[in-house]
Each structure stands twice: as structure tokens, then as C-alpha cells.
C-alpha positions as a printed NumPy array, in Angstrom:
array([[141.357,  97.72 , 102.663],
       [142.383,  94.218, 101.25 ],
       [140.298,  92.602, 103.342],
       [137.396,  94.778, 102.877],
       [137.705,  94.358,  98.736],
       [137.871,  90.649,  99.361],
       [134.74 ,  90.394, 100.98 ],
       [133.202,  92.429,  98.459],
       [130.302,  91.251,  96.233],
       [128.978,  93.42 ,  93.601],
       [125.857,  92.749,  91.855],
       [124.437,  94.479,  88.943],
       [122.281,  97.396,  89.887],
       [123.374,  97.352,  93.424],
       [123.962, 100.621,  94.657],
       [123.697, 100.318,  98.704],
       [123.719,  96.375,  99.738],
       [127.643,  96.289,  98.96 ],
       [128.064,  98.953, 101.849],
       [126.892,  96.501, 104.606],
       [129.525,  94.011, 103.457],
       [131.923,  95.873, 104.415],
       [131.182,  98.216, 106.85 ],
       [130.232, 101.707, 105.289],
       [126.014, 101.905, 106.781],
       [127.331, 103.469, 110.373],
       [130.   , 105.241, 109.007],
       [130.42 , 106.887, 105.724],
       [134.337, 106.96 , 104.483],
       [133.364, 106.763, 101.33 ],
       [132.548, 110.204, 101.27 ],
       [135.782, 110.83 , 102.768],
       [138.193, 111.678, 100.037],
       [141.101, 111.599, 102.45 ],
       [141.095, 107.837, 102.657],
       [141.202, 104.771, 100.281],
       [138.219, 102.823, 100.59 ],
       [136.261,  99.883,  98.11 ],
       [133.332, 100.004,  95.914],
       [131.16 ,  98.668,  93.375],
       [130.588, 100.103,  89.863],
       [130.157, 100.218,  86.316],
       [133.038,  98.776,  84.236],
       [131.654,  99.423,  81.273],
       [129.165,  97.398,  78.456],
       [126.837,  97.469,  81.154],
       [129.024,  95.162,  83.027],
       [129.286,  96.016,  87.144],
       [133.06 ,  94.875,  88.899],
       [134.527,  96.099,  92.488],
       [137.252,  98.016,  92.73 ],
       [139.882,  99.772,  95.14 ],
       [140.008, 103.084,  95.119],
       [143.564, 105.63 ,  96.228],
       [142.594, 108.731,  97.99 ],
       [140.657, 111.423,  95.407],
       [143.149, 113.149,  93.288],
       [140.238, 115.407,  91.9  ],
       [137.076, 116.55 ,  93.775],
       [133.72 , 117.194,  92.364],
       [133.634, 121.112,  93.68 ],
       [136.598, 121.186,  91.084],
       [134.282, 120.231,  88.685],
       [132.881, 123.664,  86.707],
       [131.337, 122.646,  83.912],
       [130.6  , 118.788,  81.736],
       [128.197, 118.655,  79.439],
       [127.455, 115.471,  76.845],
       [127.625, 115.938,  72.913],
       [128.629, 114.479,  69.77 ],
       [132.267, 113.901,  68.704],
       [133.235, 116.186,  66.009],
       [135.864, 113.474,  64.661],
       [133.606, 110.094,  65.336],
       [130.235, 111.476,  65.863],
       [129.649, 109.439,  68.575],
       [128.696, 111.06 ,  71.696],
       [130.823, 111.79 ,  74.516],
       [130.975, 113.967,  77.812],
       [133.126, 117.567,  77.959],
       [134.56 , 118.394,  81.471],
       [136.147, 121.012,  82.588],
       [138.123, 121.858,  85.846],
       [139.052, 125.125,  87.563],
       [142.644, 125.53 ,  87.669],
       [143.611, 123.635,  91.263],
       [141.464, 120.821,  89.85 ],
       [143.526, 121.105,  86.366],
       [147.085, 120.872,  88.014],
       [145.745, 117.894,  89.833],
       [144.473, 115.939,  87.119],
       [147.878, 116.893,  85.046],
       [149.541, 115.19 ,  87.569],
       [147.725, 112.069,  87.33 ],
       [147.012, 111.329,  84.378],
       [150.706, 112.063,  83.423],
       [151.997, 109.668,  86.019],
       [149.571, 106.947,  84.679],
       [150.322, 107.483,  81.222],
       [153.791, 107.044,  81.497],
       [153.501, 104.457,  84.107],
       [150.841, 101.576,  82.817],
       [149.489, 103.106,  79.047],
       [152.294, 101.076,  77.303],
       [152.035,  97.725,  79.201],
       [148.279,  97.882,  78.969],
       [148.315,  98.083,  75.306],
       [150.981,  95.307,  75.594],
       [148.175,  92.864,  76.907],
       [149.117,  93.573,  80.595],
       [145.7  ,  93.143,  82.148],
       [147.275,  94.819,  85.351],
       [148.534,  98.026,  84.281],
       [145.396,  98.314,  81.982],
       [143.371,  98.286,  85.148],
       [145.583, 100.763,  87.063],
       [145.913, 103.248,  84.018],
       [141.959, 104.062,  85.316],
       [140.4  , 106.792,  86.629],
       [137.176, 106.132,  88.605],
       [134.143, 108.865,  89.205],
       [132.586, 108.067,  91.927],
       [129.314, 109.555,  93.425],
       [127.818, 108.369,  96.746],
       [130.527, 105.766,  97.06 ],
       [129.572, 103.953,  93.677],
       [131.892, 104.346,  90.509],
       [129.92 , 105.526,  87.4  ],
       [132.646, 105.396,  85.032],
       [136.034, 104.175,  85.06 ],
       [137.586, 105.803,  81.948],
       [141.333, 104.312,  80.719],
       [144.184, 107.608,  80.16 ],
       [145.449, 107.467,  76.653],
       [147.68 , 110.929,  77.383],
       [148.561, 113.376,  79.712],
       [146.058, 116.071,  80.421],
       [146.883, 119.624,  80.375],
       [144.893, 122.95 ,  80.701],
       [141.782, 121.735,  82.76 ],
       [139.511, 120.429,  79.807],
       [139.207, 116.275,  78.975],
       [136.745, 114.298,  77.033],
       [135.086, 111.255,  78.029],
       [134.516, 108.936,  74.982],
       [133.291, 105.423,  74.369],
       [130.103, 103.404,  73.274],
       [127.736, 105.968,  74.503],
       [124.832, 106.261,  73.995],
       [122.884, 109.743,  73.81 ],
       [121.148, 108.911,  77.377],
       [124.32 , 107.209,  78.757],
       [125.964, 110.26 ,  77.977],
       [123.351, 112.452,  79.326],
       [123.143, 110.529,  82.608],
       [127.043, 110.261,  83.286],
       [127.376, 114.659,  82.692],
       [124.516, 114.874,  85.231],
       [126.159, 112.629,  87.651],
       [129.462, 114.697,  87.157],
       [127.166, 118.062,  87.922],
       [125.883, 116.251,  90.979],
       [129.236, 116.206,  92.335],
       [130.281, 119.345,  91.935],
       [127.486, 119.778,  94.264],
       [129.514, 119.968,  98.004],
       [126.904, 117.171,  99.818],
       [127.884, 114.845, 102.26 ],
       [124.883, 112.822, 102.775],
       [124.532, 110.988, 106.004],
       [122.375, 108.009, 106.854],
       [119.991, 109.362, 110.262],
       [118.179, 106.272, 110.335],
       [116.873, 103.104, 109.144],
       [113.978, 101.431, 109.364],
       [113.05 ,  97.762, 107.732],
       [109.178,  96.941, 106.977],
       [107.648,  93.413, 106.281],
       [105.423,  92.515, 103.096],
       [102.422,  92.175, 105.423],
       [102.991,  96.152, 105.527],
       [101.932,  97.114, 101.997],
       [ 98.862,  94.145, 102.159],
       [ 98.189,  96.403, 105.027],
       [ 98.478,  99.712, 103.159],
       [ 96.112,  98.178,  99.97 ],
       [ 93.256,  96.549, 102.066],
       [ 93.565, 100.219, 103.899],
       [ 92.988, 101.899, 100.749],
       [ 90.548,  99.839,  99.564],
       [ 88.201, 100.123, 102.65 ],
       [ 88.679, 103.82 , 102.299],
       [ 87.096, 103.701,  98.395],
       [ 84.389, 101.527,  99.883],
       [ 83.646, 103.765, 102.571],
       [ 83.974, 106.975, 100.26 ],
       [ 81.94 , 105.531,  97.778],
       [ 78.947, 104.161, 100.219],
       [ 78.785, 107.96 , 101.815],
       [ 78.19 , 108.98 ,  98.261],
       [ 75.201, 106.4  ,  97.498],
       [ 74.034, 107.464, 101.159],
       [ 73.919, 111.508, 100.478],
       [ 72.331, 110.536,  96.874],
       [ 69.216, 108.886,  97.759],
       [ 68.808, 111.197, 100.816],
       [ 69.155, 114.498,  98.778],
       [ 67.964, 113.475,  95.452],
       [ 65.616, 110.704,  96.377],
       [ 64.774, 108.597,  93.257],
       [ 67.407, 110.377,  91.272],
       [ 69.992, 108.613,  93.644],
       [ 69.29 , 105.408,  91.698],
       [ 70.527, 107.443,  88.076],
       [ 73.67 , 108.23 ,  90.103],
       [ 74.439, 104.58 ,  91.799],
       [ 74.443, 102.812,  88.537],
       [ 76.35 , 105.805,  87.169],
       [ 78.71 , 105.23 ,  89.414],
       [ 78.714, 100.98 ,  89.877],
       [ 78.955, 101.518,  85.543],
       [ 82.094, 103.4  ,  85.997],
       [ 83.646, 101.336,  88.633],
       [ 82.909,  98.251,  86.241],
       [ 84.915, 100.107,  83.784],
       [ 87.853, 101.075,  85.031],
       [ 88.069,  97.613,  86.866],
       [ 87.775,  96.21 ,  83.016],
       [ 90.639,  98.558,  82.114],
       [ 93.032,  98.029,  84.651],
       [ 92.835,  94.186,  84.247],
       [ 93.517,  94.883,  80.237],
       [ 96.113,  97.151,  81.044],
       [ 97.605,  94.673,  83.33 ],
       [ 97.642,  92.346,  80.578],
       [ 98.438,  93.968,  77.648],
       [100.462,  96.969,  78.806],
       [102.43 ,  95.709,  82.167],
       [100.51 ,  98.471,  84.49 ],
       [100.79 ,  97.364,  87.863],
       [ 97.999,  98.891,  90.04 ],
       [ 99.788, 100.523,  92.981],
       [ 98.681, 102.794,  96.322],
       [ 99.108, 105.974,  94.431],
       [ 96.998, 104.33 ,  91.644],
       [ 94.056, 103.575,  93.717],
       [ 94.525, 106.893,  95.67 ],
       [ 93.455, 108.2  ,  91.968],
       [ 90.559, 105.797,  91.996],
       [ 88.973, 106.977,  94.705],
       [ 89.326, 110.824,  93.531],
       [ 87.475, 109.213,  90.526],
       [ 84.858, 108.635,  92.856],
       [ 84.456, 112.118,  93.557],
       [ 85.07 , 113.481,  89.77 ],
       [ 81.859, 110.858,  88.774],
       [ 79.637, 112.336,  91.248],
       [ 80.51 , 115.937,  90.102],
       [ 79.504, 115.645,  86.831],
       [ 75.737, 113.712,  87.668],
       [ 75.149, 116.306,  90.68 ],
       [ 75.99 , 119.242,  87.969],
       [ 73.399, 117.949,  85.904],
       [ 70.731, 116.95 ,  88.654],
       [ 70.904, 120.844,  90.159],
       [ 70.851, 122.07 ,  86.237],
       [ 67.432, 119.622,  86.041],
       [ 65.971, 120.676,  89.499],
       [ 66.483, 124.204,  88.488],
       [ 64.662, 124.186,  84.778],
       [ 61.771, 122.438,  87.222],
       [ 61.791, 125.372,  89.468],
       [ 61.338, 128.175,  86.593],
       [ 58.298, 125.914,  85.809],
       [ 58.867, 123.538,  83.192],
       [ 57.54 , 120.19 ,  82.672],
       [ 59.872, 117.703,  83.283],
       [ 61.06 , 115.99 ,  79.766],
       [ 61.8  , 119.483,  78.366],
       [ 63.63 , 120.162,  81.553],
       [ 65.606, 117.361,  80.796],
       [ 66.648, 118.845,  77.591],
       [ 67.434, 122.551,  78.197],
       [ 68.876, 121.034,  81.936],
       [ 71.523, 119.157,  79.739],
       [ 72.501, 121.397,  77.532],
       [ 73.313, 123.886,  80.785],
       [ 75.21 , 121.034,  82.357],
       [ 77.119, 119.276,  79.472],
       [ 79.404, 122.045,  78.937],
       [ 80.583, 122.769,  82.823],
       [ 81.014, 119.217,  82.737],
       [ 83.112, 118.757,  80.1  ],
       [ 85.045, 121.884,  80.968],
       [ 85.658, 120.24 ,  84.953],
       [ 86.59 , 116.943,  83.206],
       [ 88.732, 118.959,  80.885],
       [ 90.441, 120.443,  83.652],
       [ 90.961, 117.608,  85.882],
       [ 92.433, 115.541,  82.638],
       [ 95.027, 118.088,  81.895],
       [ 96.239, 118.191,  85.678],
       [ 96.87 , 114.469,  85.489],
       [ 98.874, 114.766,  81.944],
       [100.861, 117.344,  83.164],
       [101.627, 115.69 ,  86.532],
       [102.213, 111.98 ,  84.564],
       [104.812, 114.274,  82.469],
       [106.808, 115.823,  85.018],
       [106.542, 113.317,  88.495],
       [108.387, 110.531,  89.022],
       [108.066, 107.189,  91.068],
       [104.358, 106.496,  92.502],
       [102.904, 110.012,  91.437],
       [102.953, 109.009,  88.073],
       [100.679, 105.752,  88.964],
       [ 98.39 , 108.452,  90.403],
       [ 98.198, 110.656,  87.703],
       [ 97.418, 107.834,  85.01 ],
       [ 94.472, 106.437,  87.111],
       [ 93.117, 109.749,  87.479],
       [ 93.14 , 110.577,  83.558],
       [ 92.105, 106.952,  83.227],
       [ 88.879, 107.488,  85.129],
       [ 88.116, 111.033,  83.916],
       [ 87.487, 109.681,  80.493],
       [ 85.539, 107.135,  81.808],
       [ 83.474, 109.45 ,  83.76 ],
       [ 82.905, 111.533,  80.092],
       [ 81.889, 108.078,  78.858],
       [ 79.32 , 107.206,  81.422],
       [ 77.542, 110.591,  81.684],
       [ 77.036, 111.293,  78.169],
       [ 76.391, 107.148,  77.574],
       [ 74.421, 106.177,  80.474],
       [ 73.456, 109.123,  82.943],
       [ 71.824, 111.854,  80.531],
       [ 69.948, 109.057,  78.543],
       [ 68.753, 107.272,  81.676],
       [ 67.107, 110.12 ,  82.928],
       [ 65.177, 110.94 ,  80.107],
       [ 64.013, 107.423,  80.26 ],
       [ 62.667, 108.281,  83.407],
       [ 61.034, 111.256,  82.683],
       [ 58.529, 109.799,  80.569],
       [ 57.243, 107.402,  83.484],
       [ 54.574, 108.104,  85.403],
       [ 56.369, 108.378,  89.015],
       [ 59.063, 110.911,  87.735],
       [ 56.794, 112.87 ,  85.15 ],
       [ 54.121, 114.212,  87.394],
       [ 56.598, 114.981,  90.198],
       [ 56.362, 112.365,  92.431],
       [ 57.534, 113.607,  96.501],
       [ 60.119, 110.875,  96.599],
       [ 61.344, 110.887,  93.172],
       [ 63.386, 113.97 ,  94.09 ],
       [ 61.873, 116.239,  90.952],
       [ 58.569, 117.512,  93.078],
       [ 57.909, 121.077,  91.687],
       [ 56.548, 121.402,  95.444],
       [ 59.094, 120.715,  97.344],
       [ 61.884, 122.487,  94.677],
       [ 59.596, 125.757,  95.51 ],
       [ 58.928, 126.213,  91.382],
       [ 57.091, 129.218,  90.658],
       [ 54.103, 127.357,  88.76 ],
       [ 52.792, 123.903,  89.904],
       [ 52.868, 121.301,  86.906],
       [ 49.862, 120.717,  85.407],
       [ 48.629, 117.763,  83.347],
       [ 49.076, 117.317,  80.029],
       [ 46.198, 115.374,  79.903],
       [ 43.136, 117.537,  78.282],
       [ 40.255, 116.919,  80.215],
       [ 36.518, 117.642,  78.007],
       [ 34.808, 119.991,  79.627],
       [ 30.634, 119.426,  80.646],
       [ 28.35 , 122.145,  81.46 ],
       [ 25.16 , 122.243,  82.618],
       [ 21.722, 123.098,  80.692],
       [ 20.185, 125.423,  81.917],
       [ 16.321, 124.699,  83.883],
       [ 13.037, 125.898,  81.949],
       [ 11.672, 126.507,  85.271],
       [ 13.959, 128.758,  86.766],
       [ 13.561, 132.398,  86.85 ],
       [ 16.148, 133.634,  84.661],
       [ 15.064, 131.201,  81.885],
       [ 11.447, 132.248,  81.966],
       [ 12.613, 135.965,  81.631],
       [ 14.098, 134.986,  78.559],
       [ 10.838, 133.818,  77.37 ],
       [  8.189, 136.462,  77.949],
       [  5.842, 135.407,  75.646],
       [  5.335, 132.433,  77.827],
       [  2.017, 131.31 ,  79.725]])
């Protein structure tokens, strides 16, 4: 084992390399509690040191309850633990026999003994905490103190619960992957947004004709957005744009088209029941804003509440997607709904035009449009020589 803590290097953070060094990736004694092995660890202050480690005195299934609090005599926060009663003899044992062997010397200035009157908890082979004995231990129930803080504390009584958890985790396999692989993964992404967004454009001008122009600059708006926004954020706020992230992006895609194809069937239906096209605009929007807002609504809360409660690259998903459902709010109800009633008062969408995707005709609307033009009506006099006109005057010659 002398050899193996010799070759030892411990750096800060480093919570698997340190097992290569020395031999523990095929094989696991670490886990063994039977055996002395090495490790690397917190000493304390945020400070990370190796250390040699005897055979486990105490297990973690001994462990039956620890729990972090404040200090009723410092007020500074600590972590309770409590053992069952084989795990209580045990540690009665120790701590006695390292009380009464280094405590004294170690106060004395003895930089040995102070190291060897510690007990290290270890968890997956790395020590979290190497606490000094300052007595003997009786009864099963100890307190962890020192420059805690409340989430230092917090995190050292969950790693205490985790061992108490009877796990022996075993390495199955290992596989290594180059840079090029996640250059790979983003180019891969972003053909898939291309793609998803050009099918979009594609099934918009071939369904809704002229209309499919409202919803491509609806949608190049948005994109031009949320690019604007994720190079701020980059700046500003330290967001790095990851696979998960543009995974959300390209929902977005999808969330933007909802909301203009809502409010282009809404239109097409108002022109259906009969109704000329700008107040179908109107009464079309005011069907349409609310189911809008109510699907954004929806879809924002479902990326809060996954952003709250995932971890690791979930959470760059769920930002993006809240990111770009506000955006898509911003776009409908500042570009798309005003955009079309721009084009309702032109010529080609107002009378219906076949390709401008709002032909009463073709929507099968009960009554044709007619033009609000008003047309003077000319009739015809009526002959002096005709029969009916010379009844009319029978005192005629």
C-alpha cells in the first residue's frame, strides 16, 4: 500500500483519475472494507490531500440516521449521526483507542499523531471528511462540527445517507470519445433544425398558399431573436448553448408554427361562415389569441418546472424552450396578427385570390364574397313605339 500512496496524485475536484494511478479501474478494493487501500479527499478548507486508509472500523449500513443542523452551543452548523448498536460498540472502540493514543501529542504540535487521531468517511473510494476525535464516543450518537457551512453541511449528511445505502458499484465498461464527437453531435443537430424548419416553410406555402409568406417571416423573425438572445446571454449571463439547448430550439420551431396555423384555421373558418376578409381578421383573432396564449402558457410552465427539478443538460433544454416560447408570444402578437391585416386590405388577399390561400371558393364558404364596390345602376327607357307604351296612351293617333 506504500507504494501505491506514493504514486498517488490528488488534484482538487478529482474524484476518479486518482484510481488509474494506482490500480483501482479493473478492480474495485476500495469498496472492499476488508482491506487497507489509498485515496484522495477533502482535508478540509476546501483543501484536497491523499491519504491511507486501515480496514473500515464502521460501515455505512451501520449508519441509521445523520442529519445537518445548527449547534445549540455555537450556532454553527454541524452534522448528527447516529449508529445502531454493532456500529456504536465499534466506533467506542476507536475513537477511544485514538483518543488516548494521539489526542494529547496532536495538541502538543505533533503533526503525526494529529493526522492519525482521524477518522475518514469515505464514499466510492473518495474521503469526504476526515474529522479529528477530541473524546471517546459512547452510546451510538456523535456530532460532526467545524466551519460548515449550511450546504456543506447538507451535502456531507447526504453523503453519510448514501452510504448507509448497501451498493457496490462496479465499472462494466468504458468507453473514451474524441472532441470531433460532439462537433459531430452539433453540426447533427443543426442540420436536423434546418431540415425541420425547411419541411415547415414547404407544408406552409403548399397548404396555405400566400399565407405561407405571414408564417416564414414569422418564423425567420423568431429565429433572429432567439439567435440575438443567446449571443447576449452568452455574453452577459455565461449561458453556454449546448445539444439539449438546441434540441429546445428546434421544438421552438414547432411551438412558432402552432400558434400562426391556430390563427390561419381560426381566419379560414370566419371566411367560410361568409365574412369578408378584414372583419374575418378581427373576430378570427380574437378566437385564436386566447388558445394561443393558453398552448404557450402551457408549454412555458413545463419548461419552469423541468428547469426546477432536472439536472445536468435537461436544464439547458428546458431554458431554451421557455426562452423561445416567449419569443413566439412576442412575434405573433408583434408581427403575425398585424401582418395579416396588412394584407387583407390589398387587392390579391381581399377579394380572395385562388393562390392567396383565403379563396371563399375553394374554403367551400356558404356565401361567395361580393364587392364592396357599389356599382350605379342604368335602366332602360322605355320605346314610344312599342305596344305596351302606346296602351298606356290611348288617346293617341
Amino acid at each position: 500500500m506504500l507504494a501505491k500512496f506514493n504514486k498517488l496524485v490528488c488534484k482538487p475536484g478529482d474524484t476518479q483519475a486518482w484510481k488509474a494511478q494506482v490500480g483501482y479501474v479493473t478492480t474495485t478494493p476500495y469498496n472492499n472494507p476488508d482491506v487497507q487501500v489509498v485515496a484522495c479527499g477533502s482535508v478540509g478548507q476546501g483543501q484536497w490531500g491523499k491519504f491511507a486508509l486501515d480496514v473500515a472500523k464502521v460501515r455505512g449500513t451501520q449508519v441509521t440516521t445523520a442529519s445537518a443542523g445548527l449547534s445549540t452551543t455555537s450556532n454553527q452548523w454541524q452534522v448528527n449521526l447516529t449508529l445502531n448498536g454493532q456500529g456504536a460498540a465499534a466506533f467506542s472502540t476507536l475513537t477511544s483507542r485514538l483518543y488516548n493514543d494521539y489526542y494529547a501529542a496532536g495538541q502538543s504540535g505533533d503533526q503525526n499523531s494529529a493526522v492519525l487521531n482521524q477518522v475518514a468517511i469515505a464514499l466510492d473510494g473518495n474521503v469526504v471528511s476526515s474529522p479529528q476525535i477530541q473524546g471517546a464516543i459512547a452510546g451510538g450518537n456523535a456530532q460532526i462540527t467545524g466551519s460548515f457551512t449550511q450546504a456543506e453541511a447538507t451535502q456531507l449528511q447526504n453523503e453519510l445517507k448514501f452510504g448507509s445505502v448497501p451498493l457496490d458499484l462496479k465499472t462494466l465498461f468504458v468507453s473514451s470519445v474524441s472532441a470531433q464527437v460532439g462537433r459531430n453531435q452539433l453540426d447533427a443537430g443543426l442540420i436536423a433544425a434546418a431540415i425541420g424548419l425547411l419541411l415547415v416553410v414547404v407544408y406552409s406555402f403548399f397548404y396555405y398558399r400566400g399565407l405561407g409568406l405571414v408564417s416564414v417571416c414569422s418564423l425567420l423573425i423568431a429565429g433572429t431573436i432567439t439567435y440575438l438572445a443567446v449571443v447576449l446571454l452568452s455574453l452577459y449571463q455565461n449561458f453556454t448553448l449546448e445539444l439539449a439547448g438546441i434540441a429546445g430550439l428546434i421544438v421552438a420551431i414547432g411551438i412558432t408554427a402552432d400558434s400562426f396555423v391556430i390563427y390561419f384555421e381560426r381566419l379560414r373558418d370566419e371566411v367560410r361562415e361568409g365574412k369578408q376578409l378584414r372583419p374575418a381578421v378581427e373576430s378570427g383573432w380574437k378566437r385564436a389569441r386566447r388558445t394561443i396564449l393558453v398552448s404557450d402558457t402551457v408549454s412555458f410552465l413545463a419548461a419552469l418546472l423541468l428547469y426546477y427539478f432536472a439536472i445536468g443538460e435537461v436544464k439547458g433544454f428546458a431554458y431554451t424552450l421557455g426562452l423561445t416560447v416567449l419569443i413566439d408570444i412576442v412575434v405573433v402578437f408583434g408581427f403575425t396578427k398585424p401582418m395579416v391585416t396588412l394584407l387583407a386590405r390589398t387587392k390579391f388577399f381581399g377579394n380572395g385570390h385562388p393562390m392567396s390561400g383565403l379563396d371563399p371558393a375553394r374554403l367551400g364558404a356558404k356565401t361567395p364574397w361580393r364587392s364592396s364596390v357599389r356599382r350605379n345602376q342604368v335602366r332602360r327607357r322605355p320605346d314610344p313605339a312599342s305596344p305596351s307604351t302606346a296602351s298606356r296612351n290611348p288617346g293617341g293617333s
